[in-house]
PyMOL Python script that loads the backbone (N, CA, C, O; Angstrom):
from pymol import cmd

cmd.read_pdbstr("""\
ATOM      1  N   UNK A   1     -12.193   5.849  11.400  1.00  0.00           N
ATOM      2  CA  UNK A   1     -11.920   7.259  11.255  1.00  0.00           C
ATOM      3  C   UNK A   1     -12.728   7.989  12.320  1.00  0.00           C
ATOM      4  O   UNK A   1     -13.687   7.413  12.832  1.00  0.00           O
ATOM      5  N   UNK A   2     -12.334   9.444  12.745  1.00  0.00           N
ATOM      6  CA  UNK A   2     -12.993  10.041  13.857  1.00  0.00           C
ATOM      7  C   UNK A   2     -12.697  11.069  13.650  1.00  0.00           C
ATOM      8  O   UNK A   2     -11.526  11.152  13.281  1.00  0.00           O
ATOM      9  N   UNK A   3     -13.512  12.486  13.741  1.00  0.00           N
ATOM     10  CA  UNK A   3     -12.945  13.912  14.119  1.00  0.00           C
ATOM     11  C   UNK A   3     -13.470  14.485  15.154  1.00  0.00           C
ATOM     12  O   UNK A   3     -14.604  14.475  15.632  1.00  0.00           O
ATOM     13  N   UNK A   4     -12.538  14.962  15.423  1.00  0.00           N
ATOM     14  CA  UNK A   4     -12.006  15.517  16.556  1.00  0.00           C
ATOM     15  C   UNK A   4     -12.059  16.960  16.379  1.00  0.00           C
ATOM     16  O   UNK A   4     -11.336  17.569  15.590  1.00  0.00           O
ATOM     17  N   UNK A   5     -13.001  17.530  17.191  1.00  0.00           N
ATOM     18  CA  UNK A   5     -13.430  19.352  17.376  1.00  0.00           C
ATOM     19  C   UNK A   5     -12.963  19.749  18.795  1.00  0.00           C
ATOM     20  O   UNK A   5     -13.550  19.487  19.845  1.00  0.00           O
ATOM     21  N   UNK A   6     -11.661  20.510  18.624  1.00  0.00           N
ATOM     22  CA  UNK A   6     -10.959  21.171  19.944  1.00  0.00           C
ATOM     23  C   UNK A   6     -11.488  22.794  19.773  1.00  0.00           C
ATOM     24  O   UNK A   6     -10.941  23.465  18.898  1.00  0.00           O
ATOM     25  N   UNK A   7     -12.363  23.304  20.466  1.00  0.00           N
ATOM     26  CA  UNK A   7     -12.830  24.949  20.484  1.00  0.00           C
ATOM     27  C   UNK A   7     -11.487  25.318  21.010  1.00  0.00           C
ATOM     28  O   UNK A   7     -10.785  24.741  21.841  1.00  0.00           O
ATOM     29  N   UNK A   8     -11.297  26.404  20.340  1.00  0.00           N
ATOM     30  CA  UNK A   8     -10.028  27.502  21.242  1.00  0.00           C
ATOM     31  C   UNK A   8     -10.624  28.615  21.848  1.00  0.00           C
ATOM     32  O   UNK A   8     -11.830  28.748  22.058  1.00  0.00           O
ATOM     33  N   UNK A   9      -9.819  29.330  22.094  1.00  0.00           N
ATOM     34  CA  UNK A   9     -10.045  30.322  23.418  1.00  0.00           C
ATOM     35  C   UNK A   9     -10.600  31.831  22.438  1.00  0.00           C
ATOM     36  O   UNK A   9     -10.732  32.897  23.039  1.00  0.00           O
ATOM     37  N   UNK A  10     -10.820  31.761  21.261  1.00  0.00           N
ATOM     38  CA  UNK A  10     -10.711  33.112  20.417  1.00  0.00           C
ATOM     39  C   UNK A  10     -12.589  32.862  20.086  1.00  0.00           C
ATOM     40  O   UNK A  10     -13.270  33.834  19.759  1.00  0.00           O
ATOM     41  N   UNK A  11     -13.253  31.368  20.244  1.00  0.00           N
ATOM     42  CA  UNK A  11     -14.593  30.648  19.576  1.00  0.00           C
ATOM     43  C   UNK A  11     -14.408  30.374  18.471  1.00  0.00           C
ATOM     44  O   UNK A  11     -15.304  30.698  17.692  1.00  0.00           O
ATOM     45  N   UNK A  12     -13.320  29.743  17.969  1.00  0.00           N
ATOM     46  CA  UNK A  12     -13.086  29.053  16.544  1.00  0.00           C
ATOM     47  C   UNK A  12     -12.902  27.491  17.001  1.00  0.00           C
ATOM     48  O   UNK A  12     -13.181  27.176  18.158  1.00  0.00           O
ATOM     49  N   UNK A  13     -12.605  26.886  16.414  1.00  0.00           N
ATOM     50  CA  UNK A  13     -12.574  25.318  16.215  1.00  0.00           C
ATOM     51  C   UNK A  13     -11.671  24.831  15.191  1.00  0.00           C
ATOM     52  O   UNK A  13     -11.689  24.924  13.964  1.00  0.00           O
ATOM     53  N   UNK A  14     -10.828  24.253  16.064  1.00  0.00           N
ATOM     54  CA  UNK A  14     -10.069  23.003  15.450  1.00  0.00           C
ATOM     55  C   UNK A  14     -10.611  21.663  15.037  1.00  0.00           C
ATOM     56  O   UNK A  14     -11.256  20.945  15.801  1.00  0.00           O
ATOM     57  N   UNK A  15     -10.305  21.342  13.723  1.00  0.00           N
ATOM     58  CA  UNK A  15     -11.090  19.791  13.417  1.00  0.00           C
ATOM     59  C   UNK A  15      -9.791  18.855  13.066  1.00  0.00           C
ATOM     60  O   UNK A  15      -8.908  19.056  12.232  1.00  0.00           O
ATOM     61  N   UNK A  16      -9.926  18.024  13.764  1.00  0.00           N
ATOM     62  CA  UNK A  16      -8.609  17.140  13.200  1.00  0.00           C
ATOM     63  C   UNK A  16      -9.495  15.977  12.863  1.00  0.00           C
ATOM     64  O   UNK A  16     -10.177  15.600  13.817  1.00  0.00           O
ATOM     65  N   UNK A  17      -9.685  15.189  11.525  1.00  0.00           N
ATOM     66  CA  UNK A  17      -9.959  14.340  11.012  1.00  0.00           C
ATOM     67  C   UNK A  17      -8.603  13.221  11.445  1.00  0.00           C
ATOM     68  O   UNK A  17      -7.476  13.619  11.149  1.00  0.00           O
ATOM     69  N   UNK A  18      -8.727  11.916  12.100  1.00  0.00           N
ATOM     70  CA  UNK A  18      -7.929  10.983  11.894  1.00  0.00           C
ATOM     71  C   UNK A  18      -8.283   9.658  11.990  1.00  0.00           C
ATOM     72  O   UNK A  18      -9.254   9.169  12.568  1.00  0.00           O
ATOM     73  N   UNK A  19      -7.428   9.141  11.388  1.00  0.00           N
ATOM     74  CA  UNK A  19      -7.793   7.745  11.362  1.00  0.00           C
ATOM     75  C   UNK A  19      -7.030   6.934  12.642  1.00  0.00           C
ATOM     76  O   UNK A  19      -6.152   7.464  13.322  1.00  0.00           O
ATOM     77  N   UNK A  20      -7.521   5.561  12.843  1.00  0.00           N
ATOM     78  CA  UNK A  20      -7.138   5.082  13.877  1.00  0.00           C
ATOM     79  C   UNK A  20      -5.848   3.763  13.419  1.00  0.00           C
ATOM     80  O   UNK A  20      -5.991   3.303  12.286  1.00  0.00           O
ATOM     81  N   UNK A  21      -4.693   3.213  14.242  1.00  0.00           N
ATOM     82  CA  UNK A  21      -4.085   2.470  13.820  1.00  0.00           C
ATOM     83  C   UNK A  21      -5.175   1.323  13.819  1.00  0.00           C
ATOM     84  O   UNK A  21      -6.152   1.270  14.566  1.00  0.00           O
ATOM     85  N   UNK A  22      -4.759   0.253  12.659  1.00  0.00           N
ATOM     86  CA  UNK A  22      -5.875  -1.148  12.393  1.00  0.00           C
ATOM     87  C   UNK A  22      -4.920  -1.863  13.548  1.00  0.00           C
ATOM     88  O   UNK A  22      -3.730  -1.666  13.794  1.00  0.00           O
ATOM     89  N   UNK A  23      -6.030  -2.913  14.268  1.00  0.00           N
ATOM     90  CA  UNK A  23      -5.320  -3.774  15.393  1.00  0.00           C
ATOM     91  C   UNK A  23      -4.571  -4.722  13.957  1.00  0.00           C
ATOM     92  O   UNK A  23      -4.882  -4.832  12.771  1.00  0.00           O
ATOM     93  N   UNK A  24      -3.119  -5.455  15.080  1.00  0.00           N
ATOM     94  CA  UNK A  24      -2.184  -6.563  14.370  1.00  0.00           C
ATOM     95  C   UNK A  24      -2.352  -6.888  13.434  1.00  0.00           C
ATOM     96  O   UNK A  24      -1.667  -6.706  12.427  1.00  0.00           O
ATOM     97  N   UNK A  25      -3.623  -7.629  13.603  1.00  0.00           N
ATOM     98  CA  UNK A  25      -4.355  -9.118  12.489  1.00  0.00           C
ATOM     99  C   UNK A  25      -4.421  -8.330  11.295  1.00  0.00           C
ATOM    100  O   UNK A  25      -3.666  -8.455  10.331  1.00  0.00           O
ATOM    101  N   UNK A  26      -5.682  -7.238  11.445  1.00  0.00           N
ATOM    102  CA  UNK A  26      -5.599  -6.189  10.125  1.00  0.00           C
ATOM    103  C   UNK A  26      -4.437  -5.727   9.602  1.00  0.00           C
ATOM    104  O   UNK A  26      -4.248  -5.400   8.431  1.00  0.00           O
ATOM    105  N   UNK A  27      -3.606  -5.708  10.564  1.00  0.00           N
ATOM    106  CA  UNK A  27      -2.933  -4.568   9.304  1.00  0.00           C
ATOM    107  C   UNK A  27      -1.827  -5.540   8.690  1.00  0.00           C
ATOM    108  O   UNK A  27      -1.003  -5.062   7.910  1.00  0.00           O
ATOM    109  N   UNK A  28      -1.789  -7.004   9.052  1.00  0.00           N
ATOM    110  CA  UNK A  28      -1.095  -8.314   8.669  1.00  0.00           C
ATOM    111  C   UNK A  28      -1.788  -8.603   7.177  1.00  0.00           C
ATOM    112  O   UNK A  28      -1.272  -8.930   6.109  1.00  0.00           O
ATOM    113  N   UNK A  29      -3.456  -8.291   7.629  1.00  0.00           N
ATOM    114  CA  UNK A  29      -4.242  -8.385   6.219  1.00  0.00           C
ATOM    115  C   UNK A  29      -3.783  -7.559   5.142  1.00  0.00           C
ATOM    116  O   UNK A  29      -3.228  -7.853   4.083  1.00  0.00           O
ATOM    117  N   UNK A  30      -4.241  -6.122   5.791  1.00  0.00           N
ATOM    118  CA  UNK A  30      -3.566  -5.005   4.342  1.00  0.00           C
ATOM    119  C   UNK A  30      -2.113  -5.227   4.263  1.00  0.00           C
ATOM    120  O   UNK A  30      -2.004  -5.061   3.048  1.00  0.00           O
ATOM    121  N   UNK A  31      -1.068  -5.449   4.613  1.00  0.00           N
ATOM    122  CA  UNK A  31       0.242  -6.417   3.902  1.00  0.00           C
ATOM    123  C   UNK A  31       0.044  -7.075   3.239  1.00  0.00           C
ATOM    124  O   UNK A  31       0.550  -6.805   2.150  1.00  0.00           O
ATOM    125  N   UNK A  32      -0.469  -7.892   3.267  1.00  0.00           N
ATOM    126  CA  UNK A  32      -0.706  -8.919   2.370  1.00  0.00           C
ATOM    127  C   UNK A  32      -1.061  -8.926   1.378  1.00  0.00           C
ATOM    128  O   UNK A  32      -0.670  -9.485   0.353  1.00  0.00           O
ATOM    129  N   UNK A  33      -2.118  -8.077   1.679  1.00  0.00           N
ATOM    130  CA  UNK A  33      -2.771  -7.179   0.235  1.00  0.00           C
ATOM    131  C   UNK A  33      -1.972  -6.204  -0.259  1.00  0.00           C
ATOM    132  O   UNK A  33      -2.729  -5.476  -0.901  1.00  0.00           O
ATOM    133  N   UNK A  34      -0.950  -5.808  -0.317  1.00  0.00           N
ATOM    134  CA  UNK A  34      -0.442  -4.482  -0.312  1.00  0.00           C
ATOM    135  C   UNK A  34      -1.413  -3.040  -0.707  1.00  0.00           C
ATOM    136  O   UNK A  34      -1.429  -2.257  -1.657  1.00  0.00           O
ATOM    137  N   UNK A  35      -2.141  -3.172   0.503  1.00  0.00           N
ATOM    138  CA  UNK A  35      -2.819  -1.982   0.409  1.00  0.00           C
ATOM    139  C   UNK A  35      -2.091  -0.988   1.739  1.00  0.00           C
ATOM    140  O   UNK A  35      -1.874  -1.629   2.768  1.00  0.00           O
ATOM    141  N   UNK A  36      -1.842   0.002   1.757  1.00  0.00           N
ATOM    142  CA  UNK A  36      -1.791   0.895   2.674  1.00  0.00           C
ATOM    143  C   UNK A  36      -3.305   2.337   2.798  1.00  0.00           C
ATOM    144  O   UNK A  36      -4.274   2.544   2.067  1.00  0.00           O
ATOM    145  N   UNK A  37      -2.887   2.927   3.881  1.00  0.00           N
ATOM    146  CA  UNK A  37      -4.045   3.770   4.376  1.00  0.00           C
ATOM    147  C   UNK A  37      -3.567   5.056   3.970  1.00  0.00           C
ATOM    148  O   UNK A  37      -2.356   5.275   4.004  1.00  0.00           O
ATOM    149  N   UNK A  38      -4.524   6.097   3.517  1.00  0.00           N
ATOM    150  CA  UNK A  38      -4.410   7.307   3.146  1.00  0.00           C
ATOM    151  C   UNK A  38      -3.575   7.871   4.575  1.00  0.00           C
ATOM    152  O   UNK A  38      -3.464   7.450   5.726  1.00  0.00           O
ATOM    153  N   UNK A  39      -3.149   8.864   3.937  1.00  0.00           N
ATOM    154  CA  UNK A  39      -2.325  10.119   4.483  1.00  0.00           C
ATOM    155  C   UNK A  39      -3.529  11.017   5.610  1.00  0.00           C
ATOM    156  O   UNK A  39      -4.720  11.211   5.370  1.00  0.00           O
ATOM    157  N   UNK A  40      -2.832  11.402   6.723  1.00  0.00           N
ATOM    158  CA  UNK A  40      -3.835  11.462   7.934  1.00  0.00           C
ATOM    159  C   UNK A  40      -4.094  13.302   7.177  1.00  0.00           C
ATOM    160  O   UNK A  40      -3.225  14.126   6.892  1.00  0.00           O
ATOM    161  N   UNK A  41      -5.456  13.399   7.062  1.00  0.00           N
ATOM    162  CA  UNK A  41      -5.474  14.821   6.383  1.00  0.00           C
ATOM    163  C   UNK A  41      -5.281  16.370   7.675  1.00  0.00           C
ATOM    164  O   UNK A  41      -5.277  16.400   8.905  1.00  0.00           O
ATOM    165  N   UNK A  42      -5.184  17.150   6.915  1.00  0.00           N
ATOM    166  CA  UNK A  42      -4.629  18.532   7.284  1.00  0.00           C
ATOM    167  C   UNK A  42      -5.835  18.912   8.363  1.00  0.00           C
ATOM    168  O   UNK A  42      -6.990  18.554   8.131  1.00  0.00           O
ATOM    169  N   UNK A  43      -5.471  19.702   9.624  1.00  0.00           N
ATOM    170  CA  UNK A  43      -6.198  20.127  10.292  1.00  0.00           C
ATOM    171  C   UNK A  43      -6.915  21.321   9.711  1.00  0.00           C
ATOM    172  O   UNK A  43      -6.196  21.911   8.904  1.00  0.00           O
ATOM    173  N   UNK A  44      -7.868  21.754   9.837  1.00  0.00           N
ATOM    174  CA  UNK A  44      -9.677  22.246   9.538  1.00  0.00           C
ATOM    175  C   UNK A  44      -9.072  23.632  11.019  1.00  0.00           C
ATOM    176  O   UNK A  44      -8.647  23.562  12.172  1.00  0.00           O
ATOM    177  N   UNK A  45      -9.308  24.420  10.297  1.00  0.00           N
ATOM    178  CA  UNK A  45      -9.731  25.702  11.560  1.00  0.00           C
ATOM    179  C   UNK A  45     -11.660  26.663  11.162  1.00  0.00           C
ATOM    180  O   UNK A  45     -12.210  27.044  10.129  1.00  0.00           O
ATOM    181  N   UNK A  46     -11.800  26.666  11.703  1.00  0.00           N
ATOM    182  CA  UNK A  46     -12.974  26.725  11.649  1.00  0.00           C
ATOM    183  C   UNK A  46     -13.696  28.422  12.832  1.00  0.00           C
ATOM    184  O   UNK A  46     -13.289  28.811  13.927  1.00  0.00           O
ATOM    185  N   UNK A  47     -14.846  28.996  11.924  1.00  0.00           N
ATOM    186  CA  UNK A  47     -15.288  29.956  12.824  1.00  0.00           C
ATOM    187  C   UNK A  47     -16.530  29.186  13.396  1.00  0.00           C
ATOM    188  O   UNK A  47     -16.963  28.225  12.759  1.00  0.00           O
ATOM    189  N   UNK A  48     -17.090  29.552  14.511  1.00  0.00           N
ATOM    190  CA  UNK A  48     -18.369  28.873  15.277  1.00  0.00           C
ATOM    191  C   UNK A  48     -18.955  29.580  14.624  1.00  0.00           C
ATOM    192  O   UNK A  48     -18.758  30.771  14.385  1.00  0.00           O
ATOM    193  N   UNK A  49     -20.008  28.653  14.157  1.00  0.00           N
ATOM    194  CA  UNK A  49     -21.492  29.429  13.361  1.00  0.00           C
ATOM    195  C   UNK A  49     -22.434  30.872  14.340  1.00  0.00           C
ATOM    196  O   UNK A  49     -23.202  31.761  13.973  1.00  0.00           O
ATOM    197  N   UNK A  50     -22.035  30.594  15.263  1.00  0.00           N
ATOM    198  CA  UNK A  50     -23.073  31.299  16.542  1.00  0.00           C
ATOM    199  C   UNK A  50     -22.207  32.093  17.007  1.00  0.00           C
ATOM    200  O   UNK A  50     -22.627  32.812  17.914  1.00  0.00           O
ATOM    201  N   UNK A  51     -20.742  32.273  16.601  1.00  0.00           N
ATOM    202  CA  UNK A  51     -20.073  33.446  16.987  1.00  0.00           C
ATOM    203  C   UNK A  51     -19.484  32.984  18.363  1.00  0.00           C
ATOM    204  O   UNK A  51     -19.908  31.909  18.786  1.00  0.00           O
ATOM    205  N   UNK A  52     -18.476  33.722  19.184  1.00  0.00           N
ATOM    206  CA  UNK A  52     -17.665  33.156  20.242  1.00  0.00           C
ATOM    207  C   UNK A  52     -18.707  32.514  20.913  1.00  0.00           C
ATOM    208  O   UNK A  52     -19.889  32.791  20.710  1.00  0.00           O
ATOM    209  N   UNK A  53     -18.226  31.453  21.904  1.00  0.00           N
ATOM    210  CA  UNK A  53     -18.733  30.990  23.329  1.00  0.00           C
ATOM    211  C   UNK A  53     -18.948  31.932  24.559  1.00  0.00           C
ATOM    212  O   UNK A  53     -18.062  32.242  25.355  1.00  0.00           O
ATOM    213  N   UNK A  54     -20.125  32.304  24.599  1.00  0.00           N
ATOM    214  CA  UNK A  54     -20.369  32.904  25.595  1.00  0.00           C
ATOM    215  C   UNK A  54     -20.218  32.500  27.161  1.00  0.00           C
ATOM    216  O   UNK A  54     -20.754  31.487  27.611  1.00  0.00           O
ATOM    217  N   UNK A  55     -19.265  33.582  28.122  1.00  0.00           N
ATOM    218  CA  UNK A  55     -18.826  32.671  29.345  1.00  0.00           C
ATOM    219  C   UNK A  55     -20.554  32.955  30.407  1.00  0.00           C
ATOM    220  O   UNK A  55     -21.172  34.019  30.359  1.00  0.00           O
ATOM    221  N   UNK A  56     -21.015  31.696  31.283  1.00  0.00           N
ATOM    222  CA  UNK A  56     -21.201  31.864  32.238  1.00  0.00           C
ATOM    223  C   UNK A  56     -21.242  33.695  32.997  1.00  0.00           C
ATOM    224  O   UNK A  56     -20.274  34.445  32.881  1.00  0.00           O
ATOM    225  N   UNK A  57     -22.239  34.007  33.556  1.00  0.00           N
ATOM    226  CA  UNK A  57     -22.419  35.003  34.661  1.00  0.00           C
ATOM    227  C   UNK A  57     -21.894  34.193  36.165  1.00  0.00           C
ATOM    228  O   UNK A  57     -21.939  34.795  37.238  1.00  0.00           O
TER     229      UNK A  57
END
""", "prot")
cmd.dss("prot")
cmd.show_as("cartoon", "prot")
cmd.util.cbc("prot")
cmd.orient("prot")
């Protein structure tokens, strides 16, 4: 699993939580098992704690 923080242009933040595909072998394992992987969750918008990104002089 990994998230992922994209800042936008307004100083808010995008969080996309996702998971990664399992290589072959694994995911031959969870078949087998009949287990499958949760549902990739909803993107996160977010305000910056510190207020916009201040540009460079």
């Amino acid at each position: 699993m990994i998230d992922v923080a994209i800042p936008t242009t307004d100083g808010r933040e995008l969080y996309l939580t996702r998971y990664t595909e399992p290589e072959p072998e694994l995911r031959l394992l969870l078949d087998k098992l009949k287990l499958t992987l949760p549902a990739q969750p909803s993107p996160r918008i977010t305000t910056h704690p510190d207020g916009p990104p201040q540009t460079p002089l």
